[in-house]
C-alpha positions in Angstrom: 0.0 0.0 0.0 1.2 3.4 -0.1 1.4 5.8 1.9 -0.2 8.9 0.2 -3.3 6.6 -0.3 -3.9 5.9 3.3 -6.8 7.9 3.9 -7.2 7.4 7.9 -6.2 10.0 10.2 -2.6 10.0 11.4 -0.2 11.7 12.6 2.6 12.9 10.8 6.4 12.2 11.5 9.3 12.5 9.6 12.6 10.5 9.8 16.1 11.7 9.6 18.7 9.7 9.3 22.2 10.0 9.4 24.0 8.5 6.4 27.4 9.5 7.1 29.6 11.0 9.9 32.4 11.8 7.6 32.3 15.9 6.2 34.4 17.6 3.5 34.3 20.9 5.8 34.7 21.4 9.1 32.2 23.7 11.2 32.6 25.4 14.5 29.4 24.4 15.4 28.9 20.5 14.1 27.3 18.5 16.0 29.6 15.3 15.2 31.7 15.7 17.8 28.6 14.5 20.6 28.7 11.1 17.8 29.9 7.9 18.7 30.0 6.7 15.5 32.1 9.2 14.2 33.4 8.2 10.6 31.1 5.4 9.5 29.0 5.2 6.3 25.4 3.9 6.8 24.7 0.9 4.9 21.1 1.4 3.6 19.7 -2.1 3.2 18.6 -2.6 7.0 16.5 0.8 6.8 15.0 0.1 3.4 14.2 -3.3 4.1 12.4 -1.7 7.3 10.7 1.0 5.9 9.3 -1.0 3.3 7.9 -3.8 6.0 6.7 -0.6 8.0 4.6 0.4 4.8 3.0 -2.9 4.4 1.7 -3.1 7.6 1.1 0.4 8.3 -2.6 0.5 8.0 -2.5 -0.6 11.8 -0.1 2.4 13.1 -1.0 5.7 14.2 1.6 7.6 12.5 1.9 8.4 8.9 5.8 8.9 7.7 5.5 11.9 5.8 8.9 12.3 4.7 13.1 10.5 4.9 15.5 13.7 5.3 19.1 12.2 4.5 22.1 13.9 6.9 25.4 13.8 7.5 27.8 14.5 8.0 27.6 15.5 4.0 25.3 13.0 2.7 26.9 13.5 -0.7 30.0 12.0 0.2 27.9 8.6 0.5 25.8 9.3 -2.5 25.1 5.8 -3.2 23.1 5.0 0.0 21.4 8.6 -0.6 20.7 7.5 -4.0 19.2 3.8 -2.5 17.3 5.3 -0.1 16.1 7.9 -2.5 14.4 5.6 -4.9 12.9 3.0 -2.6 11.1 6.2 -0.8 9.8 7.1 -4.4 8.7 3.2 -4.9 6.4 4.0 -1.1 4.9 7.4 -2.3 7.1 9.1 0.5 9.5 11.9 0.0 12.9 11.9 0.8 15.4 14.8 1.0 18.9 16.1 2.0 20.9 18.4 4.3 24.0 19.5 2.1 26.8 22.5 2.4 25.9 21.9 -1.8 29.7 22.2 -2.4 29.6 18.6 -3.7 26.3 19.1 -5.8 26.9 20.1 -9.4 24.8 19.5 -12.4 25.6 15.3 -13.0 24.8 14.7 -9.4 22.0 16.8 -9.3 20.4 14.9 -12.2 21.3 11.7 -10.4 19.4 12.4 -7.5 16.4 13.9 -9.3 16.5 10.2 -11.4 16.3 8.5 -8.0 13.1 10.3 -6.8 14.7 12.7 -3.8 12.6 15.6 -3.8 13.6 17.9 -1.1 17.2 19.5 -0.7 18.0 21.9 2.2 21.5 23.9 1.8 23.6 25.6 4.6 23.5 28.7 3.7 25.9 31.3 6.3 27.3 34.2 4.8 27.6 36.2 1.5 31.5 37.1 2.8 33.3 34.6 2.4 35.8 35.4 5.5 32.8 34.9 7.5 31.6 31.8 6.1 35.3 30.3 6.5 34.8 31.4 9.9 31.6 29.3 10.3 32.4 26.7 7.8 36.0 26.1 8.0 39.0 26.8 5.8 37.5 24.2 2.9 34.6 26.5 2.7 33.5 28.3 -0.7 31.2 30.9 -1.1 31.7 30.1 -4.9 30.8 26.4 -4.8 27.6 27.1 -2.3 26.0 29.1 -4.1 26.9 27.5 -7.4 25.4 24.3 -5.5 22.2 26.4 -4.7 21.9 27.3 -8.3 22.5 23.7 -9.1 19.9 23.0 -7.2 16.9 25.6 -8.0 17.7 24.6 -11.9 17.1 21.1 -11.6 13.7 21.4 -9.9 13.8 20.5 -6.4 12.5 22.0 -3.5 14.6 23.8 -2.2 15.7 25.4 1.4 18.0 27.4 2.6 19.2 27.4 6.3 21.1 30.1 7.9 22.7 29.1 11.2 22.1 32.5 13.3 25.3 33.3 15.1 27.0 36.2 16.5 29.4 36.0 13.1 27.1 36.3 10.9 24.3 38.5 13.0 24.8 41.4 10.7 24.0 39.4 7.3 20.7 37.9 8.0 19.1 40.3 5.8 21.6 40.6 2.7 21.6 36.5 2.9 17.5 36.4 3.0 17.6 38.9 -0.2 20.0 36.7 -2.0 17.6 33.3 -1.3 15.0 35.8 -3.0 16.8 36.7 -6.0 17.7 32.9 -6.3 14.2 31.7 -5.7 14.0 29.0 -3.1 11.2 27.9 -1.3 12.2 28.1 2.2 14.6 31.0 4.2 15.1 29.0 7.4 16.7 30.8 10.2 18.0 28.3 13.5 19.9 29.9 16.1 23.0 28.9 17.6 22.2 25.4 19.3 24.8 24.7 22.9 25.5 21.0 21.2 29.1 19.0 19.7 31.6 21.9 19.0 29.4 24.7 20.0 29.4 24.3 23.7 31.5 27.0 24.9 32.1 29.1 21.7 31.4 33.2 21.7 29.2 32.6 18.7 25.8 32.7 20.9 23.2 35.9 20.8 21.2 36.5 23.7 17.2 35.8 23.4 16.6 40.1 22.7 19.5 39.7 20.3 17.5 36.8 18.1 13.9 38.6 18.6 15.5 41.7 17.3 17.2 40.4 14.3 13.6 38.2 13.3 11.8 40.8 13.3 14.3 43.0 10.7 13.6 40.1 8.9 10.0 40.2 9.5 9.6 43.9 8.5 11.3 42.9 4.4 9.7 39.7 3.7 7.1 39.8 0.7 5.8 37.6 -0.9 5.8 33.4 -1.2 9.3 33.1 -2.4 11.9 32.3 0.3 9.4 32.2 2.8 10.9 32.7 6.5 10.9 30.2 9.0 12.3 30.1 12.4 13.2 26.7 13.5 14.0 25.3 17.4 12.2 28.6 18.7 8.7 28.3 20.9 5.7 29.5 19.1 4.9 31.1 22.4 7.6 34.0 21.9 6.8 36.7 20.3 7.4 37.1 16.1 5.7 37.3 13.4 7.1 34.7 11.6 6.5 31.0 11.3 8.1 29.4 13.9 8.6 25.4 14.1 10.2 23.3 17.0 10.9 19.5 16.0 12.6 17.6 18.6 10.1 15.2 20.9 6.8 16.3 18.5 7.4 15.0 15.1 10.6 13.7 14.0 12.8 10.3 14.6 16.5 10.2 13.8 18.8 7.8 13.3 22.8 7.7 13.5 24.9 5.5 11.3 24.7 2.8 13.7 20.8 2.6 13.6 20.5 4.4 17.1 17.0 6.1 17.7 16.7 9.7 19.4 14.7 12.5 19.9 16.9 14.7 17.7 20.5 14.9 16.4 21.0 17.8 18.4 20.0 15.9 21.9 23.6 15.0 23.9 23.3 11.1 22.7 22.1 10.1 26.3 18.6 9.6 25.5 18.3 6.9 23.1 14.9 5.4 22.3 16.1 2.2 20.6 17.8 0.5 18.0 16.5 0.0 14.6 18.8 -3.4 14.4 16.9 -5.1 17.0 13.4 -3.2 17.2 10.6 -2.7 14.4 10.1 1.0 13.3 6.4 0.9 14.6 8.1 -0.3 18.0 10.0 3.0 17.6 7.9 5.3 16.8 5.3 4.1 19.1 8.5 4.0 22.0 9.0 7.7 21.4 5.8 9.0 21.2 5.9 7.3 25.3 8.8 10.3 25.8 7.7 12.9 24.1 9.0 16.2 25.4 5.4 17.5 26.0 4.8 15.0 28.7 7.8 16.0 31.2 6.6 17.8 34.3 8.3 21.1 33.4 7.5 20.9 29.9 5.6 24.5 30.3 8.1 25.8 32.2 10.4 26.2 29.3 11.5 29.7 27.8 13.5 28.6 24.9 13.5 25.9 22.1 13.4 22.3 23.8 16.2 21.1 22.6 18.5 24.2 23.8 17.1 24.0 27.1 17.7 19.9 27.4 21.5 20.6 26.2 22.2 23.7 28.2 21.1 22.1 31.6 21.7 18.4 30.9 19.5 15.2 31.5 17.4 16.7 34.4 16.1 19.3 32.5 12.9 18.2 32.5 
């Protein structure tokens, strides 16, 4: 059966999963360093051969898997398990996507992944200097090759997202970077703020919470029209903007490392893992975590920032 013809009320979740921990930059900010795994490929056949027994017998679950986002890591760097996983989400009517720094996507492996089915790509997207970007990215970064990437991308038909990693390097840009996403014409502007996880824990990079209102709402104040529509990821709705705001972590996403572990989010401190997808069933999983979903611990209202700051800033007792 497939999953866009299921016609009973669900709810949706996503999965991400991790394909690689390997990276042909290196970021202040990456979150590898909290991996265990760190420089293993994922081998796809244990999650396609899962996701395709999930689909057969999902008439019975409560969720409906709305979409397989491919990380890394750089994803590209293990195109062929993108590329597997790609085309077997195409065969189940589900889409499937990638988080890229687009430095490794030109034009023949942009075609290549539009042959396999993946729909979705979202691009880091930090600077238009490229000093700063460098200083984000690492010394491997190109301001040339991104946005040649992005390009790449827009011209081959995907959807397409940008995501600007809101740091106190690249404050001042936010607005010359959202103007360039416009020019180019992607779907999505997304805007996430520093998160205290892997490499970032301790670095100056982090705004304070009047810093981040006030540079959302000079965003806020230029936006027009549908094209590189703003969105303001890991930030409660309950704060004041008028932008979309979205928060992931414990409502409705699973992620997976290379090793098949099951968490909240790739941004929680690898402490809290739900399972392991090469010993349980994906409904067992997803049925596991909705059981620990953020909403349900006792301080849950309590919280003034996104959930997944607050759970890395003051540890496993945060909730």
């Amino acid at each position: 059966m497939f999953i866009k013809d299921c016609k009973t009320l669900k709810k949706n979740i996503s999965v991400e999963i991790k394909v690689t921990d390997r990276c042909n930059l290196d970021c202040f900010h990456c979150v590898n360093n909290d991996c265990p795994d760190h420089g293993k490929d994922l081998d796809a056949g244990l999650f396609v051969e899962k996701l395709a027994r999930w689909v057969d017998n999902q008439g019975s679950s409560s969720y409906m898997i709305t979409e397989v986002r491919m990380t890394g890591g750089e994803p590209l760097l293990n195109l062929h398990t993108v590329t597997e996983i790609a085309r077997t989400c195409c065969s189940l009517g589900i889409q499937s996507g990638i988080n890229t720094n687009a430095t490794l996507l030109d034009a023949p492996t942009a075609r290549l992944l539009k042959k396999s089915g993946l729909e979705i790509v979202k691009i880091s997207f930090d600077s238009i200097d490229e000093t700063t970007l460098r200083q984000i990215r690492g010394p491997r970064a190109s301001l040339a090759k991104t946005i040649t990437g992005i390009h790449t991308a827009v011209e081959n038909g995907f959807h397409v997202i940008l995501r600007y990693t809101l740091c106190s390097f690249n404050r001042d840009q936010l607005v010359a970077c959202y103007r360039m996403a416009r020019e180019i014409g992607v779907e999505k502007f997304q805007v996430k703020p520093l998160i205290r996880a892997g490499r970032a824990i301790g670095s100056s990079g982090f705004l304070s919470r009047e810093e981040l209102c006030r540079a959302f709402e000079e965003l806020a104040v230029i936006v027009n029209g549908p094209i590189a529509r703003p969105e303001i990821l890991c930030w409660p709705s309950k704060d004041t903007t008028s932008l979309t705001v979205k928060a992931c972590a414990g409502i409705n996403k699973i992620y997976f490392s290379t090793s098949y572990k099951a968490y909240f989010c790739n941004y929680l401190p690898w402490t809290d893992e739900i399972g392991d997808l090469t010993r349980d069933t994906l409904e067992d999983l997803l049925q596991r975590r909705s059981i620990k979903v953020c909403e349900g611990r006792s301080s849950y209202p309590l919280l003034t920032g996104c959930r997944q700051i607050e759970y890395l800033s003051a540890g496993t007792n945060a909730f």
